[in-house]
Each structure stands twice: as structure tokens, then as C-alpha cells.
C-alpha positions as CSV (number, residue, x, y, z in Angstrom):
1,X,43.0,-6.9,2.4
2,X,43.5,-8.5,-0.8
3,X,46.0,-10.8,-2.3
4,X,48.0,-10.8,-5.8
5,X,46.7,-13.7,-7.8
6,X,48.4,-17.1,-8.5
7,X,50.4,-17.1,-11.5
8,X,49.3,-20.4,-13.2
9,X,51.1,-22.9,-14.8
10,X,50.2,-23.0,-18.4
11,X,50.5,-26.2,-20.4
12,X,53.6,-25.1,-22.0
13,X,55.8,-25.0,-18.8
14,X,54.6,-28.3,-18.0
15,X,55.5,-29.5,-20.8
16,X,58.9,-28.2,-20.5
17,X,59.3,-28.9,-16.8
18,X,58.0,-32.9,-17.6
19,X,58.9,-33.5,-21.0
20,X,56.3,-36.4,-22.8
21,X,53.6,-36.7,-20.0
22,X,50.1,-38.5,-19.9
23,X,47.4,-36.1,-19.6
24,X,46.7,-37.6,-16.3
25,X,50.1,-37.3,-14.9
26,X,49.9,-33.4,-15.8
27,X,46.6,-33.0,-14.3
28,X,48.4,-34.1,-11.5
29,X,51.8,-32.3,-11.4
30,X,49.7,-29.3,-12.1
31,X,47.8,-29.0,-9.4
32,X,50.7,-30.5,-7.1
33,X,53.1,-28.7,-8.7
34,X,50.9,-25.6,-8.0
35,X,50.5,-26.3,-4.2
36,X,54.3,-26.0,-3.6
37,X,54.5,-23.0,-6.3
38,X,52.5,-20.7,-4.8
39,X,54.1,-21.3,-1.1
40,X,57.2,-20.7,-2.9
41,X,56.2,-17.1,-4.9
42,X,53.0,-16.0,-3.4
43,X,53.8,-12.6,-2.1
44,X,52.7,-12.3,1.6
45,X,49.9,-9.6,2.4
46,X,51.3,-6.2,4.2
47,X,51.7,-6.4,7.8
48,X,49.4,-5.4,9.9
49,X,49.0,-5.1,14.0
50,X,46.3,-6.6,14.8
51,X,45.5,-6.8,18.3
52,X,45.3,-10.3,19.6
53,X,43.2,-11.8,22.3
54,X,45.7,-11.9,24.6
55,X,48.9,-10.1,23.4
56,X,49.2,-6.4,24.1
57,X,50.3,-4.1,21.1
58,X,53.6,-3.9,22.0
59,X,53.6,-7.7,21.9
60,X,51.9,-8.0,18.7
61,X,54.4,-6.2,17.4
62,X,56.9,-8.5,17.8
63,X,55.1,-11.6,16.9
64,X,54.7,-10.1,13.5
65,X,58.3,-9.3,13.2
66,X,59.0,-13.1,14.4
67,X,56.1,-14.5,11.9
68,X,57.9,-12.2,8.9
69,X,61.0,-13.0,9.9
70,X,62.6,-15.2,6.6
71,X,63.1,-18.9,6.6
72,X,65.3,-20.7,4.0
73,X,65.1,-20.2,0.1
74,X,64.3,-23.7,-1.5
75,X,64.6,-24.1,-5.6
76,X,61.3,-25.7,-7.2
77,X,63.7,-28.7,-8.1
78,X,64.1,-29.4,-4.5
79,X,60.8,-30.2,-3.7
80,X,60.2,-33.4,-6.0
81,X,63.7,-35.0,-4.6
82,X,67.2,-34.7,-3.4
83,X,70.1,-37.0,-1.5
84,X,69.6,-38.5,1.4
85,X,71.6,-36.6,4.0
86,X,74.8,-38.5,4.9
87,X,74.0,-38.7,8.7
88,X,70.5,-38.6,10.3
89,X,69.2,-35.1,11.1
90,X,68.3,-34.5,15.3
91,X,64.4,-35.7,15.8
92,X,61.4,-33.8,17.3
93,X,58.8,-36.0,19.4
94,X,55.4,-34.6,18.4
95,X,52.3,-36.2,21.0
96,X,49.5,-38.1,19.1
97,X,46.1,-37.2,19.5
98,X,43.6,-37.7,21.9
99,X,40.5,-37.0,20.5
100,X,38.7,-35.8,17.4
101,X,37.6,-32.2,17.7
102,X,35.2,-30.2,15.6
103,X,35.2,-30.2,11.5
104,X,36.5,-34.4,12.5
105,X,40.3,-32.8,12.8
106,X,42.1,-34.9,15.4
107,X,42.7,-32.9,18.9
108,X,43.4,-33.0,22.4
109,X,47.1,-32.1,22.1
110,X,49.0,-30.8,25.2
111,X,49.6,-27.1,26.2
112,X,53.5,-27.2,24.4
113,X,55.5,-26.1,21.3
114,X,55.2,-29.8,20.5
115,X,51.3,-29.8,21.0
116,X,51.0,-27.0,18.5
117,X,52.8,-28.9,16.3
118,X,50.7,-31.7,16.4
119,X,47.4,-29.8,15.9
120,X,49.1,-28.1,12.6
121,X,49.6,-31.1,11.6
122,X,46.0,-32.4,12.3
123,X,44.3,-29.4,10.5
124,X,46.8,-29.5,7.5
125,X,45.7,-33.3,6.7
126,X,41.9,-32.5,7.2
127,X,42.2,-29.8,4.7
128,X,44.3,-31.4,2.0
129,X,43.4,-34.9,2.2
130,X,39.8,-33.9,1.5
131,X,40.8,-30.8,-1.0
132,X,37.6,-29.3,-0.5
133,X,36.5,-25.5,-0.5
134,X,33.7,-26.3,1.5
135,X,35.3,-28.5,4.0
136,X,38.5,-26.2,4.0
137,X,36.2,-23.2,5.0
138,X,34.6,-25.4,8.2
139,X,37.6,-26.2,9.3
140,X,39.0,-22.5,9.1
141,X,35.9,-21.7,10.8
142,X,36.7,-24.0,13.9
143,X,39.9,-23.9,14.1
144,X,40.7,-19.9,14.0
145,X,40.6,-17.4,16.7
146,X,37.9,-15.1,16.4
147,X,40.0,-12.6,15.7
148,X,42.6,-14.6,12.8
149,X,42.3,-13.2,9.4
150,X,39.1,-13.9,7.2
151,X,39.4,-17.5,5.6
152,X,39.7,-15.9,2.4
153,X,43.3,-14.6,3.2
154,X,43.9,-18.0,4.4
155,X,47.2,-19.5,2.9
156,X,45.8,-23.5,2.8
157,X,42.6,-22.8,1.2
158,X,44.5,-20.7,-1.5
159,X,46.3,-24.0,-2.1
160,X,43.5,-25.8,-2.2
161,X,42.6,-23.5,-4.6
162,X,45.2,-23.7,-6.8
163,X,44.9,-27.7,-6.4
164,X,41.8,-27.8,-7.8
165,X,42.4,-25.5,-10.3
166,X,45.7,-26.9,-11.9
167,X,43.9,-30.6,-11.7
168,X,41.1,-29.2,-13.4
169,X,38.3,-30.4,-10.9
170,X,35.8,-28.3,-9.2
171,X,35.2,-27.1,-6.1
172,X,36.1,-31.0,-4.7
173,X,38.8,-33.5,-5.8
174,X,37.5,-36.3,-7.6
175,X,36.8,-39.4,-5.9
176,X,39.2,-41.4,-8.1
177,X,42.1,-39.0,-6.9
178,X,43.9,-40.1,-3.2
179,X,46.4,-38.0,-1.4
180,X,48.3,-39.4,1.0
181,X,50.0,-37.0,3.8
182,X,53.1,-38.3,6.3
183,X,54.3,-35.5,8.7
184,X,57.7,-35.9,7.9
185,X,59.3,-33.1,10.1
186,X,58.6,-30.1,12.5
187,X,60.3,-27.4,13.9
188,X,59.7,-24.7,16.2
189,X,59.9,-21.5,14.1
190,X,59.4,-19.0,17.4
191,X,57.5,-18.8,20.5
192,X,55.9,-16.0,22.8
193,X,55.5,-17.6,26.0
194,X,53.8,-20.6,26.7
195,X,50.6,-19.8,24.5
196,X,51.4,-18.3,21.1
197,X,54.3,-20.8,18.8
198,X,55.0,-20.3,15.2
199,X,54.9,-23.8,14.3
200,X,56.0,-25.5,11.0
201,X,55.5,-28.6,9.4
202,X,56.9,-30.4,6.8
203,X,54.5,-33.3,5.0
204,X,55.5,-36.2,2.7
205,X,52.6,-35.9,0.1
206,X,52.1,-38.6,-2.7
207,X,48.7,-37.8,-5.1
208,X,47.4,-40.6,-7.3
209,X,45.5,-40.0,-10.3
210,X,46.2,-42.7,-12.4
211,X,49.9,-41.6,-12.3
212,X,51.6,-40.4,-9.0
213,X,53.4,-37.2,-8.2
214,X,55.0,-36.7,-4.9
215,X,56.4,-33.8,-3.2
216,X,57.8,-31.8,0.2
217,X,55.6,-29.6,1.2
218,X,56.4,-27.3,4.4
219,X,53.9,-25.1,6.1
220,X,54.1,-22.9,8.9
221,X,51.2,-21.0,11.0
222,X,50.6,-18.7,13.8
223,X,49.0,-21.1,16.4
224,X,47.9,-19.8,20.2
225,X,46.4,-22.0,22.9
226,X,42.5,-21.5,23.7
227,X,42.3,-21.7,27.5
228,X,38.3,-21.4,26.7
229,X,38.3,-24.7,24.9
230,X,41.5,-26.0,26.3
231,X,43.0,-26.6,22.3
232,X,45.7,-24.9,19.6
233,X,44.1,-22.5,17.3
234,X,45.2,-20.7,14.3
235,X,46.0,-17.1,15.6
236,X,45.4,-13.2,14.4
237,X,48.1,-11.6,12.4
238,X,49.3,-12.0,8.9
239,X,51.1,-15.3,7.9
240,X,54.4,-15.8,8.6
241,X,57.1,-16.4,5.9
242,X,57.2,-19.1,3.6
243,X,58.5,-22.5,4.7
244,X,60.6,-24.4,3.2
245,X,59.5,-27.1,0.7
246,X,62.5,-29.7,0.5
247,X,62.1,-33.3,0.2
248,X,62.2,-35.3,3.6
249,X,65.5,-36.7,4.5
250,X,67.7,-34.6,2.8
251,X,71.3,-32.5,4.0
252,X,69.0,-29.4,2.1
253,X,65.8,-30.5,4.9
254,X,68.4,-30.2,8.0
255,X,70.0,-27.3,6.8
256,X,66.2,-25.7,6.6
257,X,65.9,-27.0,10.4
258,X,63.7,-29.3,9.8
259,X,63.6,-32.1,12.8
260,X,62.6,-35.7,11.9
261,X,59.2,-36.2,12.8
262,X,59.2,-38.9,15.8
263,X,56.3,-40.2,18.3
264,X,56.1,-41.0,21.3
């Protein structure tokens, strides 16, 4: 299966998108700017039915119609800021942690919707924070089901991709550079009893070169429980649809269904 390449952002949109910017503050909006692009436009790859480990055809089936099925549309604008919502959205309590698993992700969540959550959110701070195409590729490699999509065709690692590309570093993010990722809210896209959730996440993320960009930045993945290994896992079956990107807090965030992220 292949993908449609990332449309860059040339230095000419910038420039109209940001007006008079230092170079560092582009090098930054770039590669941010590209993260939350390409969720936005990146076409998703043709569906497939691919068997899972414990899902019978029939059932596969209709996980990939609940992974397609389409979330809210969100502007590029939206992303970077908004207006507080009036009244405070309903909240989702997401359990911490127990443990570190492999690749150093943080793990032992519980067996529930909520549990899933909280791993996404573990393996989607691993793999940004560090914005690394080696480190993204060990993670993948630990934290997919044997039979999930090739890491290739993984969404996250194309961002990372993208990161690195509009920020114009190489394969790693400099070590000046810090990114800084808040779960911010969560919601329950669909579930298929008690071990296969579509969970989404939405992350406050701020990147620092010099010159700081922020941004929304939702995420959603396939993730089923491993009774072998007693953890979440990123399942088989093409990704679902796009979340929505909005900035935290907003009327825009709760009328995407984002649930204020809360612990215990």
C-alpha cells in the first residue's frame, strides 16, 4: 500500500500565513504547522479487511466502517487558537500509569475505553516529544499488533516526518528544540466489545526554538487489548478518520466531542 505525498509548505505560504517572521519562528511554524496540515489533508489509504487477531471478518468489517466513519471538519485557523467556550465542556477521567513498558512509553493502564486512552496518550508523547525516526520506528515496533499495518503507513511517523522536514533538521530534532505535550482531552470515538476502542486524543503542544508556536493537535488510533502481555496495542486495519485539531478549551473542541482531560 502506498500513500500520496505531503504537500509541503513552501516559504511563500508562510510568509503569507505569518507575515514578517524570524527565520527561526518559521522553521518552527513549518514543521508545526506541517504536523496539523497533514492530519488535516492527508488522504487516508483504501480500506482494506484485514483480518485481526481476534475479530472475525464479519467483525472486521465493521470496525473499518467505525474507524472511516468521519469526525468533525476543523479550519487550519482553528488549530493555533479560538474562544474559550462560555461554560466548561463534560470531563473524561483517564487512569495514570503504572509502569514504563518497552521503547520507555509509560504502561500498565487498565482493561477500559479509558485505559486505551491513556496508553494513546503515552505512545503519542514518546514519539513526538523525542521526534525521532529511529525512536518512532521502536516504538511502532512495540507497541503494534503483529498484524497492524507496516510502520511505514503509520500516520505519527509521517508527522514526524513532516516535522522534521518543515524544521529543516534530520532524521532527529535538534537538541536546542523542546516540545512540550499536555493531553488536553479524549473521547471515545467507538468500541467493539471490551478489547478493540477507537480512541482519540487531543494534545496541547507548545515547540520552542528560539521562538514558540503552539497548537491543537487531535489524534485518533485503532487500539486492542493484548491478553498475551496484559497492555493496549495499536491494532490491524487502516487508520481511522482524521481527528479534529481545535484548540483546547474552546465551544469549536466540545462541539468536536472532545472531553476535558481529568485524572484521577
Amino acid at each position: 500500500m502506498t500513500h500520496p505525498p505531503t504537500r509541503p509548505w513552501g516559504r511563500g505560504r508562510l510568509l503569507l500565513l505569518l507575515g514578517t517572521i524570524t527565520t527561526a519562528a518559521m522553521a518552527i511554524v513549518a514543521g508545526l504547522g506541517l504536523l496539523v496540515y497533514t492530519t488535516l489533508t492527508t488522504p487516508l489509504p483504501p480500506k482494506t479487511v484485514t483480518p485481526g487477531a481476534t475479530a472475525s471478518a464479519t467483525g472486521q468489517a465493521i470496525r473499518d466502517a467505525l474507524a472511516a466513519a468521519p469526525m468533525l471538519t476543523v479550519p487550519e485557523a482553528d488549530t493555533r487558537g479560538g474562544t474559550p467556550a462560555a461554560t466548561p465542556g463534560p470531563g473524561i477521567v483517564v487512569p495514570d500509569s503504572t509502569l514504563i513498558g518497552p521503547a520507555r512509553v509509560p504502561s500498565g493502564f487498565p482493561h477500559t475505553p479509558e485505559g486505551a486512552i491513556g496508553q494513546l496518550a503515552a505512545i503519542e508523547i514518546a514519539v513526538l516529544s523525542q521526534m525521532s525516526i529511529a525512536a518512532t520506528g521502536e516504538i511502532y515496533r512495540w507497541w503494534a499488533m503483529p498484524d497492524a499495518p507496516a510502520a511505514e503507513q503509520w500516520p505519527l511517523l509521517r508527522h514526524v516526518q513532516s516535522f522534521l522536514a518543515g524544521a529543516r533538521m534530520g532524521p532527529v530534532k535538534d537538541p536546542t528544540t523542546t516540545i512540550q505535550l499536555d493531553p488536553a482531552g479524549a473521547q471515545v470515538k467507538a468500541t467493539d466489545g471490551p478489547d478493540w476502542v477507537i480512541a482519540c486524543v487531543l494534545l496541547d503542544a507548545t515547540v520552542t526554538i528560539r521562538t514558540q508556536a503552539r497548537t491543537g493537535f487531535g489524534y485518533c488510533e485503532r487500539m486492542q487489548w493484548d491478553p498475551s502481555s496484559d497492555r493496549w496495542l495499536i491494532g490491524p486495519g487502516t487508520p481511522p478518520a482524521v481527528a479534529p485539531s481545535t484548540w483546547p478549551g474552546t465551544q469549536l473542541a466540545q462541539q468536536a466531542g472532545w472531553l476535558t482531560w481529568t485524572t484521577p
